[in-house]
MARMIFI-390911 format. One record per residue (C-alpha): z, y, x; residue in three letters; chain; residue number from 1. Coordinates in nm, 2 decimals. Each point is the difference from the previous one (the first is absolute). Layout:
N
+--------+--------+--------+-----+----+-----+
|     c3 |     c2 |     c1 |  aa | ch |   i |
+--------+--------+--------+-----+----+-----+
|      Z |      Y |      X | ALA |  A | NUM |
...
+--------+--------+--------+-----+----+-----+
END
This chain:
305
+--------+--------+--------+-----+----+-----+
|     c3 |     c2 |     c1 |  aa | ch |   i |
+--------+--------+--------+-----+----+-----+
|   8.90 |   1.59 |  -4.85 | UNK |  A |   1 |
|  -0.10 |  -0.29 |  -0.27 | UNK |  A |   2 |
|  -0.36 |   0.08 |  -0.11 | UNK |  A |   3 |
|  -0.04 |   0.08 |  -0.34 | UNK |  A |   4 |
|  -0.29 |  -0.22 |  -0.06 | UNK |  A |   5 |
|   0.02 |  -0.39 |   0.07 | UNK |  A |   6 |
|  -0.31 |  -0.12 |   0.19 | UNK |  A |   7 |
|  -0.12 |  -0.38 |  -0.13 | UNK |  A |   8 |
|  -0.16 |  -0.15 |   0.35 | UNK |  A |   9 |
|  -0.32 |  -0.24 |  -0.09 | UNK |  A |  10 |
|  -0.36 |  -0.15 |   0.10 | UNK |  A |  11 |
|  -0.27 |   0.29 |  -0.07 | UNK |  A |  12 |
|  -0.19 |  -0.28 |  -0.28 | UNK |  A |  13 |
|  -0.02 |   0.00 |  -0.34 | UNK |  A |  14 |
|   0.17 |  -0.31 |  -0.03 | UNK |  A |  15 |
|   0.30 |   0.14 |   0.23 | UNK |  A |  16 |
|   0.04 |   0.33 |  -0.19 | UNK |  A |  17 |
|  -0.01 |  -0.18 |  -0.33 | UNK |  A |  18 |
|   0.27 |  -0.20 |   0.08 | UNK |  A |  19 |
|   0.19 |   0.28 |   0.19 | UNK |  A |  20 |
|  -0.02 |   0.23 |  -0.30 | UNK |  A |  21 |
|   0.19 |  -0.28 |  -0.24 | UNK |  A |  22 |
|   0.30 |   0.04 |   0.30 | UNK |  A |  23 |
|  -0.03 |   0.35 |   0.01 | UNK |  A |  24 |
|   0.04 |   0.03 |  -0.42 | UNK |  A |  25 |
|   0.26 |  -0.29 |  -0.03 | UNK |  A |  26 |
|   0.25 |   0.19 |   0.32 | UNK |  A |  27 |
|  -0.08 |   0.30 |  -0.16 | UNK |  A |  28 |
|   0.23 |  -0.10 |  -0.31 | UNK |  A |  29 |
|   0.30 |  -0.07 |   0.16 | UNK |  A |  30 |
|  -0.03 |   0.25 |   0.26 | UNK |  A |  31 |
|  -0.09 |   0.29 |  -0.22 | UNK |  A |  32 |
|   0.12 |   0.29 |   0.15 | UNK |  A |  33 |
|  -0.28 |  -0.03 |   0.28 | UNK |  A |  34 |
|  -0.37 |  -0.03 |  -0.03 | UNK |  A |  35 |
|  -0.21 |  -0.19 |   0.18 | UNK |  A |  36 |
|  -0.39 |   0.00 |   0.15 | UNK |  A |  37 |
|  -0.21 |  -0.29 |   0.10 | UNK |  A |  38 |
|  -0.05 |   0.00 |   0.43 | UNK |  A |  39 |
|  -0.32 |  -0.22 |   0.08 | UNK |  A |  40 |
|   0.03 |  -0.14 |   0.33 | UNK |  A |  41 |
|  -0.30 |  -0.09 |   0.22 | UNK |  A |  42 |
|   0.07 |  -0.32 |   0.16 | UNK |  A |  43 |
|  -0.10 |  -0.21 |   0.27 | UNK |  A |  44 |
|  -0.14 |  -0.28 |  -0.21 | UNK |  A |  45 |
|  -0.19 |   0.27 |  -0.20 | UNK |  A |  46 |
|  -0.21 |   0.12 |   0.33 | UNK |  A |  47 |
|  -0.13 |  -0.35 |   0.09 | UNK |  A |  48 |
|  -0.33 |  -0.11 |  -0.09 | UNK |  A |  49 |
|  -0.02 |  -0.35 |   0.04 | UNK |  A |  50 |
|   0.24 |  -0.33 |  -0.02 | UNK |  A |  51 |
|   0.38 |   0.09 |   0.01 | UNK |  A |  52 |
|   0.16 |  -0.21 |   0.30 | UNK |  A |  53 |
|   0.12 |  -0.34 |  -0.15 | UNK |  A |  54 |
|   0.35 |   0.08 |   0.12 | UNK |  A |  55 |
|   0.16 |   0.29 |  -0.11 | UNK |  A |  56 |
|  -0.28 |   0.17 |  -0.15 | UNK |  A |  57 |
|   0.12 |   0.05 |  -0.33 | UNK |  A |  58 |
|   0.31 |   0.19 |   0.17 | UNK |  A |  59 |
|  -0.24 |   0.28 |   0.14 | UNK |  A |  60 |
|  -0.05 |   0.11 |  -0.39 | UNK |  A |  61 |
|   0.38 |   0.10 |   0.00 | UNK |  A |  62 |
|   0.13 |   0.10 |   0.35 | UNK |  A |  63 |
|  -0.11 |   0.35 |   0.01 | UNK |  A |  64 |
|   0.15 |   0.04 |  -0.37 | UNK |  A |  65 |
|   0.34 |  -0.14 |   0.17 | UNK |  A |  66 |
|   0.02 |   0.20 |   0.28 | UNK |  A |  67 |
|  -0.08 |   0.35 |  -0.22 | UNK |  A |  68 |
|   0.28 |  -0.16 |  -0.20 | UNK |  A |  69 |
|   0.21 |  -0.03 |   0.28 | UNK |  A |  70 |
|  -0.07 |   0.33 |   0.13 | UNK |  A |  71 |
|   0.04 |   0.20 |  -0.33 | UNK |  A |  72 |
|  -0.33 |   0.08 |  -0.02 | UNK |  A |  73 |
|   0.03 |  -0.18 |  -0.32 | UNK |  A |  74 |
|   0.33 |  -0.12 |  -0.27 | UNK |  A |  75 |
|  -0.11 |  -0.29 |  -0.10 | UNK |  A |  76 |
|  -0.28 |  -0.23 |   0.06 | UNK |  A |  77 |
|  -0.20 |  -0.27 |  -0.22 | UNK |  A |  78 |
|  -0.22 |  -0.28 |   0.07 | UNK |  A |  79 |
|  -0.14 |  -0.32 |  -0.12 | UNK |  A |  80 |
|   0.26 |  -0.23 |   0.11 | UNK |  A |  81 |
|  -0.22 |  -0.26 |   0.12 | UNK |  A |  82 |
|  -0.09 |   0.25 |   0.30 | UNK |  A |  83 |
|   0.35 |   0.05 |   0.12 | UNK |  A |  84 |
|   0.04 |  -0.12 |   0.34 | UNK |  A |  85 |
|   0.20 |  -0.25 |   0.15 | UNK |  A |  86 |
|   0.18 |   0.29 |   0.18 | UNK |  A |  87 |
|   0.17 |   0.29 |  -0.13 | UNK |  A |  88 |
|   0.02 |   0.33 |   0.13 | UNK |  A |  89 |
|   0.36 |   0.10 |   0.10 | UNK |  A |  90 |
|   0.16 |   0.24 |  -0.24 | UNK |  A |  91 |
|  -0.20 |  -0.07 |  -0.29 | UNK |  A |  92 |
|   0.08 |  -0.31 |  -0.25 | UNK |  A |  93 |
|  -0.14 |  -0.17 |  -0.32 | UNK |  A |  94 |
|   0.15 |   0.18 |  -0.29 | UNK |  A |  95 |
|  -0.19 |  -0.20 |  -0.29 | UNK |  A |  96 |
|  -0.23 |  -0.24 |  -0.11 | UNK |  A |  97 |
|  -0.08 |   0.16 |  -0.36 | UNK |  A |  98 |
|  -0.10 |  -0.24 |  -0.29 | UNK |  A |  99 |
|  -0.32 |  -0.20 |   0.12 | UNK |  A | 100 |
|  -0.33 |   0.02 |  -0.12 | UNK |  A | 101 |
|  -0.16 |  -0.31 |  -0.06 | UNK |  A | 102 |
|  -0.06 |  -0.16 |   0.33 | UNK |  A | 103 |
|  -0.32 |  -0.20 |  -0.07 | UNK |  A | 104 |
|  -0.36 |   0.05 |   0.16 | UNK |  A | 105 |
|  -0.27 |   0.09 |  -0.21 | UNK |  A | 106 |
|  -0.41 |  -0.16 |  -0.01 | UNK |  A | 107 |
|  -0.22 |   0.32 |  -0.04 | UNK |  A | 108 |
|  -0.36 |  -0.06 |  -0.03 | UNK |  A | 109 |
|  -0.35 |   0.21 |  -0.09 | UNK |  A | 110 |
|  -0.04 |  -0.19 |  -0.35 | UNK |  A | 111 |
|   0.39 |  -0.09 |  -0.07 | UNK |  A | 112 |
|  -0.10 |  -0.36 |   0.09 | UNK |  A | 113 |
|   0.34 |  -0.20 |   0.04 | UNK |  A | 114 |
|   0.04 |  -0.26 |   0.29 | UNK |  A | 115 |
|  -0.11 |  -0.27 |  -0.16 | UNK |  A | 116 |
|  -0.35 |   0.19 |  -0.05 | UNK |  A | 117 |
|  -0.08 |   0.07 |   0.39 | UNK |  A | 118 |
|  -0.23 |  -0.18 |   0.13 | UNK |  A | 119 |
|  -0.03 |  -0.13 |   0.36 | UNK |  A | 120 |
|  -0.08 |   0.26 |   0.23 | UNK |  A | 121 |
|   0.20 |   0.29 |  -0.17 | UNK |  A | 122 |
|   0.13 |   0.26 |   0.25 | UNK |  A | 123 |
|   0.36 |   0.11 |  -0.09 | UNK |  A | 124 |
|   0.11 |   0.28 |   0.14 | UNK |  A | 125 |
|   0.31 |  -0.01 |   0.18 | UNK |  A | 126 |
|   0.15 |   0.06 |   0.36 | UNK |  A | 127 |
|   0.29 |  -0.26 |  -0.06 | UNK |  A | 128 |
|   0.09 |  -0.29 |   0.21 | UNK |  A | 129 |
|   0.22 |  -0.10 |  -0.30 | UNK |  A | 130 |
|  -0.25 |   0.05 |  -0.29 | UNK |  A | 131 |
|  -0.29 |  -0.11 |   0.24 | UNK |  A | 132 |
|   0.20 |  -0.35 |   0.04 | UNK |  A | 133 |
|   0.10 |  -0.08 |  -0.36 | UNK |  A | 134 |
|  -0.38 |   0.09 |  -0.04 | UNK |  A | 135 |
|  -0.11 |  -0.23 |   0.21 | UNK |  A | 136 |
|   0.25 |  -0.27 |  -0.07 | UNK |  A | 137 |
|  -0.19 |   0.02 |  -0.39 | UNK |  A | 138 |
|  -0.29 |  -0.19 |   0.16 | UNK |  A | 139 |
|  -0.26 |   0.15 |  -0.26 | UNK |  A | 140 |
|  -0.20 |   0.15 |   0.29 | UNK |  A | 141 |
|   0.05 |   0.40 |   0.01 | UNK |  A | 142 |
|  -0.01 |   0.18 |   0.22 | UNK |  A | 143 |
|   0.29 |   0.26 |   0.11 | UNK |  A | 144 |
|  -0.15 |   0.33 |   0.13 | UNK |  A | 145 |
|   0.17 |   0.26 |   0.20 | UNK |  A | 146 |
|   0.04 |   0.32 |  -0.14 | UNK |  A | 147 |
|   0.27 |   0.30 |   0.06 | UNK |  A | 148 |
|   0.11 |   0.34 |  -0.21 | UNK |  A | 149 |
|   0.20 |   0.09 |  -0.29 | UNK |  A | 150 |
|  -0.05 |  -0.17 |  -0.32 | UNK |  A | 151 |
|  -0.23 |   0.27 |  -0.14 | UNK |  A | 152 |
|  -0.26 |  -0.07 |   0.34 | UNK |  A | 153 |
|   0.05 |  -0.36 |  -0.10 | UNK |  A | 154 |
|  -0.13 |   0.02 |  -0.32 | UNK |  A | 155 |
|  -0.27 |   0.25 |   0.10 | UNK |  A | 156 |
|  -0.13 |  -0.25 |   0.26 | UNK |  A | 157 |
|   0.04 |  -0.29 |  -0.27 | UNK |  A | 158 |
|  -0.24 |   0.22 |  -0.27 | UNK |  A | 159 |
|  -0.21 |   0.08 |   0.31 | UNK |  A | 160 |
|  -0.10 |  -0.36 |   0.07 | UNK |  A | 161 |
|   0.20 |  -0.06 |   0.36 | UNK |  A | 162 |
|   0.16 |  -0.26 |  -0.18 | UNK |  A | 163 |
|   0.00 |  -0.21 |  -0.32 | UNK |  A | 164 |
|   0.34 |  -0.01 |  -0.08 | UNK |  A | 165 |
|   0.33 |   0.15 |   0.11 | UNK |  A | 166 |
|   0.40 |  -0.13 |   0.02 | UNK |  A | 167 |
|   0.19 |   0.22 |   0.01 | UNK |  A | 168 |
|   0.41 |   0.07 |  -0.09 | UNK |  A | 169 |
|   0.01 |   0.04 |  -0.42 | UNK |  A | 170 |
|   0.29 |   0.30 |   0.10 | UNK |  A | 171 |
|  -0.20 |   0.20 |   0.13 | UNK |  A | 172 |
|  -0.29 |  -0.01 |  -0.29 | UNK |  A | 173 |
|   0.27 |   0.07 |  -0.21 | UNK |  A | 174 |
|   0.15 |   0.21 |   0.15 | UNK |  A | 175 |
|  -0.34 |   0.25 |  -0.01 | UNK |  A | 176 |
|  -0.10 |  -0.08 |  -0.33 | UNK |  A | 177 |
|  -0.25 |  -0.25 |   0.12 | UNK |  A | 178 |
|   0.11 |  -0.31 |  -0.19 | UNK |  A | 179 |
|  -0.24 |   0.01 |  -0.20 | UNK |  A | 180 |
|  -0.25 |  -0.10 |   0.28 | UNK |  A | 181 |
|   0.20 |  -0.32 |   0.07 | UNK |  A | 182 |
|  -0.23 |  -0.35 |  -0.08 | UNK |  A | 183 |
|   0.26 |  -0.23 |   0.04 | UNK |  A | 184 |
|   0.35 |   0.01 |   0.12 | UNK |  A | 185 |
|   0.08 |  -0.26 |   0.20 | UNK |  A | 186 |
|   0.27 |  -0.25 |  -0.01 | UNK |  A | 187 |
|   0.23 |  -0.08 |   0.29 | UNK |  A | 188 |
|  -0.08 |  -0.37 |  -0.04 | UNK |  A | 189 |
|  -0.35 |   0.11 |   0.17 | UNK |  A | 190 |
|   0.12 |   0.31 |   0.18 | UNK |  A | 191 |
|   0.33 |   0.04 |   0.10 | UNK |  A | 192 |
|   0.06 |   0.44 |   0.02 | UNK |  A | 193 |
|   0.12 |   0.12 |   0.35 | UNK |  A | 194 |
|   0.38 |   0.04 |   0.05 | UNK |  A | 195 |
|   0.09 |   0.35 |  -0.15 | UNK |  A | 196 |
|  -0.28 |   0.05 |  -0.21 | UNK |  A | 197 |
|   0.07 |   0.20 |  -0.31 | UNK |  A | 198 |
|   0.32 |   0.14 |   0.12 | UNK |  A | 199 |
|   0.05 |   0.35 |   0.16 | UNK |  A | 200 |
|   0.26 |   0.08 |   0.26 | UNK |  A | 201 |
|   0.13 |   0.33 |   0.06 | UNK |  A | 202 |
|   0.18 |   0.06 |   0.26 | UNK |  A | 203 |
|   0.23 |   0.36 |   0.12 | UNK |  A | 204 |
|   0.22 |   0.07 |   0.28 | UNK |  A | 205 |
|   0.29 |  -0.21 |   0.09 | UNK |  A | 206 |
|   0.23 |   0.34 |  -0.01 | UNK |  A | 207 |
|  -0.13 |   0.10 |  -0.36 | UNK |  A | 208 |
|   0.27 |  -0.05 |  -0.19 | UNK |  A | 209 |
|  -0.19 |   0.18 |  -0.27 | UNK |  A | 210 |
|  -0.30 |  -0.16 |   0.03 | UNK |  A | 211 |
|   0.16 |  -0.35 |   0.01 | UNK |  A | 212 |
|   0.24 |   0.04 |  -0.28 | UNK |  A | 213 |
|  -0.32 |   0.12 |  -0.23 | UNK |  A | 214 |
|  -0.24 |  -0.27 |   0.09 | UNK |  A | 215 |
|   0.27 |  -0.26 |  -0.01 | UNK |  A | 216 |
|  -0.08 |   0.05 |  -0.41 | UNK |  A | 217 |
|  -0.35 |  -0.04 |   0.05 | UNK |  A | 218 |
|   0.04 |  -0.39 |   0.18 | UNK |  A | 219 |
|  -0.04 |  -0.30 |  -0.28 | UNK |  A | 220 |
|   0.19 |  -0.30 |   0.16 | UNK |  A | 221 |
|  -0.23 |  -0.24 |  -0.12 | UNK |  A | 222 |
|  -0.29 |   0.17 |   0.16 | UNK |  A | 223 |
|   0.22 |   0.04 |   0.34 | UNK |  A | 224 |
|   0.11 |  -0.36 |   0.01 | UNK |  A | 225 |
|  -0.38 |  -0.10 |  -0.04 | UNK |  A | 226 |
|  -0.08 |   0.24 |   0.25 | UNK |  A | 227 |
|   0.30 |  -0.13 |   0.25 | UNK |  A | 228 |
|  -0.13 |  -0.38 |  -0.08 | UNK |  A | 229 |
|  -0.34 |   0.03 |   0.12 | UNK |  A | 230 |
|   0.04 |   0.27 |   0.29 | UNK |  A | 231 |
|   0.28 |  -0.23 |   0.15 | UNK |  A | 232 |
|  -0.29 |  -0.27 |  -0.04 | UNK |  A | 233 |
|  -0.27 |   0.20 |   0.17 | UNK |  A | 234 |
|   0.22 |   0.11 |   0.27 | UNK |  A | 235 |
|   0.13 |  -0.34 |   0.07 | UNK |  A | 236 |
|  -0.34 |  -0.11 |   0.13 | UNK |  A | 237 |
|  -0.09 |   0.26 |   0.17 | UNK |  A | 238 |
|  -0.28 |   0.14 |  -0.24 | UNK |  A | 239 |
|  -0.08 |   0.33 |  -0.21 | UNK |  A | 240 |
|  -0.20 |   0.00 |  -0.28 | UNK |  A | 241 |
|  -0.35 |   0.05 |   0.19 | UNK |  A | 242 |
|   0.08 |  -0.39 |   0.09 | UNK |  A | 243 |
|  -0.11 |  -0.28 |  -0.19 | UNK |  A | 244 |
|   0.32 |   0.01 |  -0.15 | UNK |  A | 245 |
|   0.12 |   0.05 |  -0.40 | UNK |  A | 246 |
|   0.30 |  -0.05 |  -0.15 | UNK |  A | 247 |
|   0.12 |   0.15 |  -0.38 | UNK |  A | 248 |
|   0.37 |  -0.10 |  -0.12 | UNK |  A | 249 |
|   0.15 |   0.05 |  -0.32 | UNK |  A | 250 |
|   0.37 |   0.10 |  -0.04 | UNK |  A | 251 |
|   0.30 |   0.05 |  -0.31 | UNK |  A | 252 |
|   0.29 |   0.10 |   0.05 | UNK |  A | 253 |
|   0.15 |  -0.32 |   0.18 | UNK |  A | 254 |
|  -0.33 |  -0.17 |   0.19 | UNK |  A | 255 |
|  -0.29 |   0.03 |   0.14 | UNK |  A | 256 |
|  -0.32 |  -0.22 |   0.02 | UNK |  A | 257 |
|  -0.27 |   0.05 |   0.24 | UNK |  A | 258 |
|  -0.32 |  -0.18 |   0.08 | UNK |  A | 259 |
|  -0.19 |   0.04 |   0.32 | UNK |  A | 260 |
|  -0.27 |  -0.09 |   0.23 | UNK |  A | 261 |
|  -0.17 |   0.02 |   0.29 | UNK |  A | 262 |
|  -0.39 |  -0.13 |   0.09 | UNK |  A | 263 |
|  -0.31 |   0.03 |   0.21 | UNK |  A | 264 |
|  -0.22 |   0.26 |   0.01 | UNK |  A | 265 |
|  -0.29 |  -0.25 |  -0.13 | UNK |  A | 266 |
|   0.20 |  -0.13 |  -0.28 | UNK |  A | 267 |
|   0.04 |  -0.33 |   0.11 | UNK |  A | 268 |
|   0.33 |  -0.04 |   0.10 | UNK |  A | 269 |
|   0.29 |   0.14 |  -0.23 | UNK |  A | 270 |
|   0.36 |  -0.10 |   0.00 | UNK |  A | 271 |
|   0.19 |   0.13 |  -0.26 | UNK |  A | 272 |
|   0.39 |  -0.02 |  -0.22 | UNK |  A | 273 |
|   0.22 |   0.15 |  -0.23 | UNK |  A | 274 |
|   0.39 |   0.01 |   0.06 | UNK |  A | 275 |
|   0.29 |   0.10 |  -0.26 | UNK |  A | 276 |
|   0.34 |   0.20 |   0.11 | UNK |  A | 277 |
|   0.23 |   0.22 |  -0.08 | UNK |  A | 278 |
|  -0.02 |   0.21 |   0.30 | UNK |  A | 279 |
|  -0.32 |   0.18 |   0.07 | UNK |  A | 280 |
|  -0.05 |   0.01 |   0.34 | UNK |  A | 281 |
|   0.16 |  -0.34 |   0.09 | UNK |  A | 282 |
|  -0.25 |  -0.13 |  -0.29 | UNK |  A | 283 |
|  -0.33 |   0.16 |   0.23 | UNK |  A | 284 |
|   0.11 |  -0.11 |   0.28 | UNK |  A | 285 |
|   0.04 |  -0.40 |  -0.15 | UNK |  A | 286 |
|  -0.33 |   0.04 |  -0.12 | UNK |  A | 287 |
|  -0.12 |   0.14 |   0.36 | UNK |  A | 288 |
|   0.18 |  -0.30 |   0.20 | UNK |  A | 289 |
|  -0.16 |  -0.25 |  -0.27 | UNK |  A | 290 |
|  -0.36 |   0.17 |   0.08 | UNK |  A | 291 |
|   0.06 |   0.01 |   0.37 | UNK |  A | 292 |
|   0.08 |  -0.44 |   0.03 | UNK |  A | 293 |
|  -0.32 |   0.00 |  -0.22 | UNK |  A | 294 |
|  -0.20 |   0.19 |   0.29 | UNK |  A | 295 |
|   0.02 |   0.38 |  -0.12 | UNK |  A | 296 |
|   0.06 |   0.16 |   0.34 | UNK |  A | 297 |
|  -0.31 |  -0.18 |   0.17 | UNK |  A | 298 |
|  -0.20 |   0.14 |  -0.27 | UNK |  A | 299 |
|   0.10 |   0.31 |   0.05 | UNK |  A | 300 |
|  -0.07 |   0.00 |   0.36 | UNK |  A | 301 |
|  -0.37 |  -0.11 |  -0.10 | UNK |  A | 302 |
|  -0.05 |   0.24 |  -0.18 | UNK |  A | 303 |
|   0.09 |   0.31 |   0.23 | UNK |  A | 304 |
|  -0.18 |  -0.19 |   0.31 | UNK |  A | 305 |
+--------+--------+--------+-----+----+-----+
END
């Protein structure tokens, strides 16, 4: 027998539930006849300590969630769609990519200083290949700084003095209220977001019919054939976005632009493009083959030696 109550699968953050509660209230108003709860999932991702693997990591934040998914522990699942792996779980399938968020990284400092104010020297928090390399690639001497948690440890290690400054995604500060500790945001000319960043994807069983048929009103196709763009771009060279890897497309209704790049972990060596189609994943994928006869594979092997 169908339980009464619809269970919302997600990460056990802030950040996660924020973002699973706007799912939970927008399904609730076209399937209104059930209600639904909030599930918070403890993941693999969330139980490690120190740096993620370079390959796959990302995926360990969202595999537990699919396979409680899968198992109908849960109805539906959501997650920050730059985690999803490059492989699904059987059964369970991408139902929508809601209407993005801004996709842009954020500068976060002590004193709102902007980038052009740092000085030499400044430690930035972050535990990204790709924000560590467009960093780097700036040449004004800072100096990228490991550093894990949710946003809200972030900022508390920022105001305690681990770090000087912070980058972090602009969704998530907005989507905690947080905006207003935001210093700069900054442009993709400089720092190109990771692919998926911004966007949510929520995901039910393949034999849902329910499920599928209500979420199908949540996707935005602009927001899915961004999505589409820079995934088939990602997976094309093998990465995941804890690579020095970034990619952001923009879509209408008949094409799709995307700009990425790959580069070294010290900054000194980025190869980058933009390519223009009309069909998303054929338009990553361009870009990707572009990338790869400018050297984007071997610098991807660097950096997960």
């Amino acid at each position: 027998m169908p339980r009464s109550v619809l269970r919302v699968g997600t990460r056990g953050s802030a950040l996660a539930l924020a973002q699973a509660e706007t799912i939970r209230k927008a399904v609730s108003n076209v399937i209104t006849h059930r209600s639904f709860e909030l599930v918070p999932v403890t993941t693999t991702g969330d139980t490690i300590e120190g740096e993620l693997p370079p390959l796959g990591g990302k995926g360990l934040f969202v595999s537990d969630i699919q396979e409680a998914l899968a198992s109908g522990k849960i109805d539906l699942a959501v997650h920050s769609a730059k985690d999803l792996p490059a492989k699904g779980t059987d059964g369970v399938v991408l139902a929508a990519i809601p209407k993005r968020e801004d996709p842009r990284d954020a500068l976060v400092t002590r004193t709102g200083a902007g980038l052009n104010s740092l000085q030499p020297g400044t430690t930035v928090g972050t535990s990204s290949m790709r924000r560590r390399t467009q960093l780097l690639a700036l040449q004004r001497g800072l100096v990228p700084t490991p550093i894990r948690g949710n946003v809200d440890t972030r900022l508390r290690k920022l105001s305690d003095g681990e770090v000087q400054a912070l980058v972090v995604a602009l969704a998530g500060l907005k989507r905690l209220n947080r905006a207003d500790r935001v210093a700069e945001i900054l442009p993709i000319s400089i720092m190109l977001p990771a692919p998926g960043q911004g966007a949510l994807a929520v995901e039910c069983r393949a034999n849902d019919k329910m499920m599928r048929g209500a979420l199908a009103q949540l996707d935005d196709p602009i927001a899915r054939a961004a999505f589409d763009a820079e995934r088939s771009f990602m997976l094309s060279l093998g990465g995941d976005c804890n690579l020095p890897l970034g990619a952001l497309a923009e879509a209408d209704a008949e094409r799709v632009r995307i700009r990425g790049l790959v580069g070294t972990l010290d900054g000194k060596r980025v190869v980058q493009d933009q390519v223009e189609g009309d069909d998303p994943e054929k338009t990553g994928l361009e870009l990707a083959d572009r990338l790869r006869a400018m050297g984007a594979e071997e610098i991807i092997a660097s950096a997960r030696a």
